[in-house]
C-alpha positions as CSV (number, residue, x, y, z in Angstrom):
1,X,23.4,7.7,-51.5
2,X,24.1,4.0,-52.3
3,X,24.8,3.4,-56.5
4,X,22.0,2.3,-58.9
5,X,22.0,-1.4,-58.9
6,X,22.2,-2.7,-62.6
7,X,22.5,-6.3,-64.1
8,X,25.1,-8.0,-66.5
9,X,24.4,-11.1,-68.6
10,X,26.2,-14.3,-68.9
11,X,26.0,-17.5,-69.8
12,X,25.3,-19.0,-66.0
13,X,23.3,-16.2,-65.0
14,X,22.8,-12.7,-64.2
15,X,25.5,-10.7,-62.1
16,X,24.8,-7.7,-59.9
17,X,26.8,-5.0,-59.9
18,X,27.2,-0.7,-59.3
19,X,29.2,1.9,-60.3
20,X,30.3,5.0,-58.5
21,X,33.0,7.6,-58.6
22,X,35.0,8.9,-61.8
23,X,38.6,8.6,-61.1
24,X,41.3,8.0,-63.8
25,X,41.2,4.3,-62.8
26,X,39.2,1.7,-63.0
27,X,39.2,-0.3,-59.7
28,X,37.2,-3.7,-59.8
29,X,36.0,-5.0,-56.4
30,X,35.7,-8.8,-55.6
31,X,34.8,-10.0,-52.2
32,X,34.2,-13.5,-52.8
33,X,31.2,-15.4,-51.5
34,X,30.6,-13.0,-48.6
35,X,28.9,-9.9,-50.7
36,X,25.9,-7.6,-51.5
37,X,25.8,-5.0,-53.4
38,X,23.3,-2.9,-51.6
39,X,23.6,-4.6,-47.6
40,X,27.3,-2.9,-47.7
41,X,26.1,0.4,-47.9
42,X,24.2,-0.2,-44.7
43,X,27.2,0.4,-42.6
44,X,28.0,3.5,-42.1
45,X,31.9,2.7,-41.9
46,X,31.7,0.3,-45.3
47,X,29.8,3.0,-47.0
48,X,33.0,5.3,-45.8
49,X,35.6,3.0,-47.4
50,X,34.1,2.8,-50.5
51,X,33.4,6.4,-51.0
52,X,36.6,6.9,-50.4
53,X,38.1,4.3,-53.3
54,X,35.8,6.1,-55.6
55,X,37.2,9.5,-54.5
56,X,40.0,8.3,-56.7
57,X,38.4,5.8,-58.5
58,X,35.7,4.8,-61.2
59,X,34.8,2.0,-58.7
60,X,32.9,-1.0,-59.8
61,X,31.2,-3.4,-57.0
62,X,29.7,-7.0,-57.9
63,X,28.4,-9.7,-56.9
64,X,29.7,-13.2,-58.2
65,X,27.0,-15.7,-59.3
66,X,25.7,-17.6,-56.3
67,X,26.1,-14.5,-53.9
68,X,24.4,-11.5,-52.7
69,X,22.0,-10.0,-55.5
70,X,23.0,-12.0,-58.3
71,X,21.5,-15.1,-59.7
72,X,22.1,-18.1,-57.0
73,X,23.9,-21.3,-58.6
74,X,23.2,-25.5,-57.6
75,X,24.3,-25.6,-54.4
76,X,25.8,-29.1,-55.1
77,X,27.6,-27.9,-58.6
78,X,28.4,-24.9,-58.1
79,X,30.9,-23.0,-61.2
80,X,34.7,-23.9,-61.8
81,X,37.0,-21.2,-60.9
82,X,37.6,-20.4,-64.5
83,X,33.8,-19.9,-64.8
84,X,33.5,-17.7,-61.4
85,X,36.5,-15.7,-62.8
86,X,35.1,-15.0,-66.2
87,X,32.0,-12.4,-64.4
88,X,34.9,-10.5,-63.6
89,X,35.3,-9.9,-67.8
90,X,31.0,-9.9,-67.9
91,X,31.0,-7.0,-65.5
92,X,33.8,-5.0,-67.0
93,X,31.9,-5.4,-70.8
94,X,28.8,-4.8,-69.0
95,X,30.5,-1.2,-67.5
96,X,32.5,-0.4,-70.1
97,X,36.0,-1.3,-68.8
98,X,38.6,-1.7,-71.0
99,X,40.9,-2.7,-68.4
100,X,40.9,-2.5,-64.5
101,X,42.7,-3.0,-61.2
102,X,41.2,-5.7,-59.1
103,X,41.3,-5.7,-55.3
104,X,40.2,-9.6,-54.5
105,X,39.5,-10.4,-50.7
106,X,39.4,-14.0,-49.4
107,X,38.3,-16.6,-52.3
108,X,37.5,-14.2,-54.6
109,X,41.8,-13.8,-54.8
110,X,41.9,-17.1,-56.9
111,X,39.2,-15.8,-59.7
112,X,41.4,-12.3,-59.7
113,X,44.8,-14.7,-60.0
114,X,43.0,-16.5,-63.2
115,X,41.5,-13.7,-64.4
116,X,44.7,-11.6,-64.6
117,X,46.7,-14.6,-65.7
118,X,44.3,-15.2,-69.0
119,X,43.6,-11.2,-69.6
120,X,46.8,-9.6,-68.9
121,X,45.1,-7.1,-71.7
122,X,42.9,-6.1,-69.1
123,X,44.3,-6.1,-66.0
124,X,46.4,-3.2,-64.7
125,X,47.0,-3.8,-61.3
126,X,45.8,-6.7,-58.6
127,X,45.4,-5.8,-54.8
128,X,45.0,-9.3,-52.9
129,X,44.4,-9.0,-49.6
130,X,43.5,-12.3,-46.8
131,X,43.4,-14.9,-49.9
132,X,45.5,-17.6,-50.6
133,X,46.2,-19.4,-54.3
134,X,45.6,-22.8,-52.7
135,X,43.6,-24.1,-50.0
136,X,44.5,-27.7,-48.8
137,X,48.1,-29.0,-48.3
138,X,50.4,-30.8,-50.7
139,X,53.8,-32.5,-50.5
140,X,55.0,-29.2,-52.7
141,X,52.5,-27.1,-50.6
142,X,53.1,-27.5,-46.6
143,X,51.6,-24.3,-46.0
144,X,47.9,-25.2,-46.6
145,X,45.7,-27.1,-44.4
146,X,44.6,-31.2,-44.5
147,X,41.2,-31.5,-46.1
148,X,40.1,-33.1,-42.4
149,X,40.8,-29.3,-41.1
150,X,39.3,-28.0,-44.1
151,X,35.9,-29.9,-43.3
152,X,35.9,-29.0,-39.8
153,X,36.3,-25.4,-40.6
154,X,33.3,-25.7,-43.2
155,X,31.6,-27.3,-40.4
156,X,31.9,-24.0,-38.2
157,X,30.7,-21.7,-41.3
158,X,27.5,-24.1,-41.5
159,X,26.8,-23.6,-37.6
160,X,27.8,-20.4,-37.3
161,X,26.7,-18.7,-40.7
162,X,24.7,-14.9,-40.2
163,X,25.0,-15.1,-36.6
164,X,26.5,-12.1,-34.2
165,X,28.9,-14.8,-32.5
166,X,30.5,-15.8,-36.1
167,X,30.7,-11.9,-37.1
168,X,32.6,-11.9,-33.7
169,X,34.6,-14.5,-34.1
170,X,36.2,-13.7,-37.9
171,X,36.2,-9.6,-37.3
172,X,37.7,-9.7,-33.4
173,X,37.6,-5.8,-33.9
174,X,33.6,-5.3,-33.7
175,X,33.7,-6.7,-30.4
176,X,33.4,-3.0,-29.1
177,X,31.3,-2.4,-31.9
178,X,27.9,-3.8,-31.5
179,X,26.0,-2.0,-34.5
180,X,28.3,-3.4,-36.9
181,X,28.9,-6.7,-35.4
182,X,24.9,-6.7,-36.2
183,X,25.4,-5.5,-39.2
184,X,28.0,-7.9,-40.3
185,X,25.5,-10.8,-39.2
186,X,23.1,-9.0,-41.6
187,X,25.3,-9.0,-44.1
188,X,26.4,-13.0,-43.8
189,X,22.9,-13.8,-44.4
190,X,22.6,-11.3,-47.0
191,X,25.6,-12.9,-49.3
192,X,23.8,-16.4,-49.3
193,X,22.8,-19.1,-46.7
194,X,24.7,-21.2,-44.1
195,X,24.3,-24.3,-46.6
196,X,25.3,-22.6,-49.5
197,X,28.2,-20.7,-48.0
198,X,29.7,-23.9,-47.3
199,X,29.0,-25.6,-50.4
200,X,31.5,-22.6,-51.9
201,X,33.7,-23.4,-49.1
202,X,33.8,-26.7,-50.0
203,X,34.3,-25.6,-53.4
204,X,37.6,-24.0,-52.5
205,X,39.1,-27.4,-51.5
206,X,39.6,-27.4,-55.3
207,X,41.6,-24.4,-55.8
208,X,45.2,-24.3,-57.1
209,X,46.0,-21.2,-59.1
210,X,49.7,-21.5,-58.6
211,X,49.8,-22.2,-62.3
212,X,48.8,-18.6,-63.1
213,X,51.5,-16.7,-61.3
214,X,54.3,-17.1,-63.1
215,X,51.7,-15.5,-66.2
216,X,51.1,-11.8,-63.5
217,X,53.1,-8.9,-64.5
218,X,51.4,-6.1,-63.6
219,X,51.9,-4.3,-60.4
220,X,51.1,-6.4,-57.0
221,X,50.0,-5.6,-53.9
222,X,49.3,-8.2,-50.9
223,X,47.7,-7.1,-48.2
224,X,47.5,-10.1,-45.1
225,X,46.6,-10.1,-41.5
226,X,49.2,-11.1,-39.1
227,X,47.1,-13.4,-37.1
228,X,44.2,-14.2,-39.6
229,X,43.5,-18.0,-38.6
230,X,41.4,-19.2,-41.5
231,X,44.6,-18.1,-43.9
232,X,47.7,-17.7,-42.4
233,X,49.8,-15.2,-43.1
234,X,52.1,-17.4,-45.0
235,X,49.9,-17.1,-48.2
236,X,50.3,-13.6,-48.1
237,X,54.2,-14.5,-48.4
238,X,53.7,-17.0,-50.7
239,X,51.6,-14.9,-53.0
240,X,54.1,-12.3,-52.7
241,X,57.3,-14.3,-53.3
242,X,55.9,-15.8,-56.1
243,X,54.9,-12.6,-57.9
244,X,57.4,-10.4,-60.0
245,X,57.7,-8.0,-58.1
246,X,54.7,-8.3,-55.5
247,X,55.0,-5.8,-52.6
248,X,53.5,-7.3,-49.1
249,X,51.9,-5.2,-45.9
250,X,51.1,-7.2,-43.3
251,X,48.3,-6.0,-41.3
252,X,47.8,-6.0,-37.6
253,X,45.2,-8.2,-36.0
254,X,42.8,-10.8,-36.8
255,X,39.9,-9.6,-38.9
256,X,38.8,-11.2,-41.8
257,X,37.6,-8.3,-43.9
258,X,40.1,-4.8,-44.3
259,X,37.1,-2.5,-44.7
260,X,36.7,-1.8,-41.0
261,X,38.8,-1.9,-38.1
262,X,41.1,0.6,-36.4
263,X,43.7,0.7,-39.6
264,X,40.9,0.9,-42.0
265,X,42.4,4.9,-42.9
266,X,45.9,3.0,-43.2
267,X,44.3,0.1,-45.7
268,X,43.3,3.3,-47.6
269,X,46.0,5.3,-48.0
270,X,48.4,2.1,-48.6
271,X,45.6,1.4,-51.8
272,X,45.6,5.2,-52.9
273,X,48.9,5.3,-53.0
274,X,49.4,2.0,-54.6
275,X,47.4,2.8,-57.5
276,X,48.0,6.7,-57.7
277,X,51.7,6.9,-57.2
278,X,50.7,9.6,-54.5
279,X,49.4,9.0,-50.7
280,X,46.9,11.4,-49.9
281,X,47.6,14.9,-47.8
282,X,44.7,14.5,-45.4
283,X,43.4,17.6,-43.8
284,X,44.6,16.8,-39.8
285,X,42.6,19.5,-38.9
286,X,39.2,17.9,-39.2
287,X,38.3,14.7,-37.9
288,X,34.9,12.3,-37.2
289,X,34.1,11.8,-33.3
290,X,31.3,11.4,-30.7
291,X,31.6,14.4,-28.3
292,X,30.2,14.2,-24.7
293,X,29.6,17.1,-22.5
294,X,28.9,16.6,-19.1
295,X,28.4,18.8,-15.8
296,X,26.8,18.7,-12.6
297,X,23.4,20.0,-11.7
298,X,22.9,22.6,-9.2
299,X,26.3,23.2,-9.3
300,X,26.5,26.8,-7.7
301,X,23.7,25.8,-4.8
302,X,25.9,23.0,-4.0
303,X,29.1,24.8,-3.5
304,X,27.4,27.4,-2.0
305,X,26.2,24.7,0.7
306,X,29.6,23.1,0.9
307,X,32.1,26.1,1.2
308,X,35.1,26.8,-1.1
309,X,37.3,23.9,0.8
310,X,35.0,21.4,0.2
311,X,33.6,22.0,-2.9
312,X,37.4,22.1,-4.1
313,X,37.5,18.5,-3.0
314,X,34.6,17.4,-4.6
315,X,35.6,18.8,-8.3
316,X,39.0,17.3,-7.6
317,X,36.7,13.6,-6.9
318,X,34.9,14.4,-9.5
319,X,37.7,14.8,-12.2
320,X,39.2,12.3,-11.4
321,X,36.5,9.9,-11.6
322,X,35.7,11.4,-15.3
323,X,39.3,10.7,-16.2
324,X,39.2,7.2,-14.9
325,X,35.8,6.3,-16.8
326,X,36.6,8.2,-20.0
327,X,39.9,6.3,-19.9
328,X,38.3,2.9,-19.5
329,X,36.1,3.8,-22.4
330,X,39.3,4.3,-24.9
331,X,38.2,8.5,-24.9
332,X,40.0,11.1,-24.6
333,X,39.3,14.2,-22.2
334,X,40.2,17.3,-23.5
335,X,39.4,19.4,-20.4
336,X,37.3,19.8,-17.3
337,X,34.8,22.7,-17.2
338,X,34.8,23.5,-13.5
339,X,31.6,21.3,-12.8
340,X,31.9,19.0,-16.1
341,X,33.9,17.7,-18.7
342,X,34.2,17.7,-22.5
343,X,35.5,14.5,-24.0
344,X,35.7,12.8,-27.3
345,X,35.3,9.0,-28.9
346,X,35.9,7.3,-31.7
347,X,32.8,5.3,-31.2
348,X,29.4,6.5,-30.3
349,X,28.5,3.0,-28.4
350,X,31.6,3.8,-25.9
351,X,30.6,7.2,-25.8
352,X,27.6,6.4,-24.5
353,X,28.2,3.5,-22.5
354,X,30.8,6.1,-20.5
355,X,28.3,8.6,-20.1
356,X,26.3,6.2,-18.2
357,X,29.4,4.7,-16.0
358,X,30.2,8.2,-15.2
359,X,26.7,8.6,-13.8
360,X,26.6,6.3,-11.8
361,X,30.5,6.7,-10.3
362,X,29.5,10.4,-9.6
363,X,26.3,9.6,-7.9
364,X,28.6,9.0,-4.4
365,X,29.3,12.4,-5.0
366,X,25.5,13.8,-3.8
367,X,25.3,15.6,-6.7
368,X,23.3,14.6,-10.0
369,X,24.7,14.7,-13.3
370,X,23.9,15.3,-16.5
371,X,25.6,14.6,-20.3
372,X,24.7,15.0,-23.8
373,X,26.3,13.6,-27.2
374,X,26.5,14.2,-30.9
375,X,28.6,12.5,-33.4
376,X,30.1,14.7,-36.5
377,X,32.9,16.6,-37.4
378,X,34.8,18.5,-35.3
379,X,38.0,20.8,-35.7
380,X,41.4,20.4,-33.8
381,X,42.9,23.6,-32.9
382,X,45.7,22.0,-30.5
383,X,44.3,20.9,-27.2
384,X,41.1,21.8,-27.7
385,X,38.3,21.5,-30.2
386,X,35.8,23.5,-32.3
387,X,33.1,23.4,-34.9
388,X,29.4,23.1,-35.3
389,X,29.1,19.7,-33.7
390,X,30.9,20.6,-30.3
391,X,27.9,23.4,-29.8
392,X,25.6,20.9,-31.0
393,X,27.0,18.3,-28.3
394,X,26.9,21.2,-25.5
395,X,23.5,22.2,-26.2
396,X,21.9,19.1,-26.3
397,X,24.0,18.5,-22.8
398,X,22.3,21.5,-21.4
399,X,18.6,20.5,-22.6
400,X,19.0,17.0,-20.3
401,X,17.7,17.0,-17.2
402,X,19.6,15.5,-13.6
403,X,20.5,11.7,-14.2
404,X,19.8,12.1,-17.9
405,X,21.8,11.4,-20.5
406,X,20.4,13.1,-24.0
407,X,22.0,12.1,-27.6
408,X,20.9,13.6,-31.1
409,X,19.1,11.5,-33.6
410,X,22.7,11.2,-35.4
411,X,24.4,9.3,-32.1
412,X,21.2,7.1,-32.0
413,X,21.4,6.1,-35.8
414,X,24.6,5.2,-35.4
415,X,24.3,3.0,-32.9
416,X,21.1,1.3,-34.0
417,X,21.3,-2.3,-33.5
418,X,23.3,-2.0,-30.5
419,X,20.9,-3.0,-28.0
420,X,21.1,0.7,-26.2
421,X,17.6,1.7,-25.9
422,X,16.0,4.9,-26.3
423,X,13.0,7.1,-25.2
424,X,12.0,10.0,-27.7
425,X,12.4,13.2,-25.8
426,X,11.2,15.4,-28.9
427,X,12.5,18.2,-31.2
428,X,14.0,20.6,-30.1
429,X,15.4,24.3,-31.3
430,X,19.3,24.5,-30.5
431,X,20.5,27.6,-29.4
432,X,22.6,28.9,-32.3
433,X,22.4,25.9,-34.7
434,X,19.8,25.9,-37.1
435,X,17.0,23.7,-37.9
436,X,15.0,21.3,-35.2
437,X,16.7,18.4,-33.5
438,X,15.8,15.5,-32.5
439,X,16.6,14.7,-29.1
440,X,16.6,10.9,-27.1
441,X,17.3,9.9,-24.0
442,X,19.3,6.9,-23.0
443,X,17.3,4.6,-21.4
444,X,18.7,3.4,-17.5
């Protein structure tokens, strides 16, 4: 469940902010001007990340004036940096925090820089990660951009602002990931409007905190994107050469967020073991994945019909049309089943999207086929794999008629937003798993 939303006081206004978790350490989390408090916890895989930062954490989320739940600002005047970074000292009175680490994404880095530089008292770590401590170029700063580039990349936040092609275009990784790409949108909108998004863009054309680095001693960690256009990776060098003792990662790809992507675990476990000392001993035994069963119906008529010789050559067909589509899909196959196959995905919307390609490849085949899904956990034991939610997957597989493909109410959750449509097919009473399901069938 998402953490009670509470208010802090200051003199420009009142700041959102929640509280979860009740680590050892205090771990303050800035996102800048894209934020909400309570949109984040609408995706499932940004709820994941910060559970898991409060799993060794007391873990305190806000919103900066002029974002997200908090009081807005004058669009035209909006705070001086100094004033932005001083919520970060509201919020830790308002929680009780006598000192934190800070994690700062994008331009909320320059109110972390300040903050730390001016309350070293109450600073005990920084994690920086896609930011920069100045935005336009200088003779004695080649590194940042002309204020005519600036402008037209303000231009594109305006135009773009809470729309699915934007969220596309700064997080390259949801391409394949259509409920959050949705999401994300939702969340743009969320944090503030196109006009007063890039009114605090415009706002970071004044930023120079290069005065307060000298000032950081406490542990530093920089996390930057390799090919992150809007700040290239050269302030993540800069920020970490210019840091006693700064320690940089640089981070595969393009996004402009760290909480999601394919090395979201890795972001994790190189901030756990930052702050800890100690990089957790994950349990390799137990994993999250959308599992697709499949088999042909009729199966025994058929190859009655066909003869051994033939039949053989249509399983062989039909394999190796499963392996094709469940490769093109990024799956993985564990087996074949005689007349079906049993699969696994990272992402529901590819699991689904290959249950359908595989219908329709496996129609030249004369024989219909049928498929059912469930995301949850599942165990590895080797090659193969076991738990609740592969019996769950196989059962809702064997409810589904010829041509149908049947998900539980979980797969269809997940994916909502998507654009994959749905027709209710009922509850239903799984054969050795208790309680009623909901079952739905992927619409043709």
């Amino acid at each position: 469940m998402p953490p009670e939303t509470r208010y802090a006081k200051s003199p420009g206004g009142l700041i959102a902010y929640q509280v979860l978790g009740d680590g050892p350490i205090d771990l303050l989390w800035l996102s800048g001007g894209t934020s909400h408090v309570d949109v984040r916890w609408e995706a499932p895989a940004s709820a994941r990340f910060f559970e898991r930062l409060a799993s060794f954490s007391r873990l305190i989320l806000f919103d900066r004036r002029g974002t997200g739940a908090s009081d807005p600002i004058p669009v035209d005047a909006p705070p001086t940096w100094e004033e932005w970074a001083d919520d970060l000292r509201v919020v830790l009175d308002a929680t009780g925090s006598e000192k934190a680490a800070i994690f700062a994404m994008l331009d909320g880095g320059p109110m972390a820089l300040i903050f730390a530089a001016t309350h070293p008292d109450r600073t005990t770590a920084l994690i920086l990660a896609n930011t920069a401590v100045k935005t336009l170029a200088s003779e004695d700063f080649p590194i940042g951009v002309s204020p005519e580039a600036w402008e037209q990349w303000i231009d594109v936040f305006e135009k773009g602002w809470g729309t699915e092609e934007f969220a596309a275009m700064i997080a390259p990784s949801l391409t394949d990931d259509p409920a959050t790409r949705t999401w994300f949108a939702k969340y743009m909108r969320a944090s503030s409007s196109p006009r007063a998004f890039a009114a605090q863009a415009r706002a970071m054309s004044a930023i120079d905190a290069r005065a307060a680095l000298p000032l950081i001693h406490v542990p530093t960690l920089v996390l930057h994107r390799q090919a992150f256009p809007l700040i290239p990776l050269e302030h993540g060098r800069y920020l970490a050469q210019n840091i006693a003792g700064a320690r940089l990662v640089e981070l595969e790809g393009s996004d402009s967020f760290v909480t999601y992507g394919p090395d979201a675990a890795l972001v994790l476990d190189t901030i756990e073991e930052f702050l800890t000392g100690a990089r957790r001993v994950t349990d390799p035994d137990r994993v999250l994945a959308t599992i697709l069963f499949s088999d042909l119906v009729d199966s025994t008529q058929r190859a009655a019909e066909l003869g051994d010789t033939r039949w053989r050559e249509v399983l062989d067909r039909h394999d190796t049309l499963a392996q094709k589509e469940i490769e093109a899909h990024k799956g993985r196959m564990l087996k074949t089943m005689g007349d079906g196959v049993l699969a696994t995905f990272d992402s529901p919307g590819r699991a689904i999207k290959c249950a359908l390609a595989l219908r329709e490849s496996i129609q030249g085949l004369g024989i219909p086929m049928r498929a059912g899904l469930h995301s949850g956990e599942m165990e590895l034991r080797g090659d193969d794999i076991g738990g609740i939610a592969v019996n769950i997957a196989a059962r809702v597989s064997a409810i589904a008629g010829p041509g149908q493909v049947f998900v539980s109410r979980t797969v269809a959750d997940l994916v909502s937003g998507s654009g994959i449509r749905f027709a209710d097919r009922g509850v239903h009473s799984l054969k050795g798993v208790p309680g009623d399901w909901q079952l739905l069938e992927v619409e043709k």
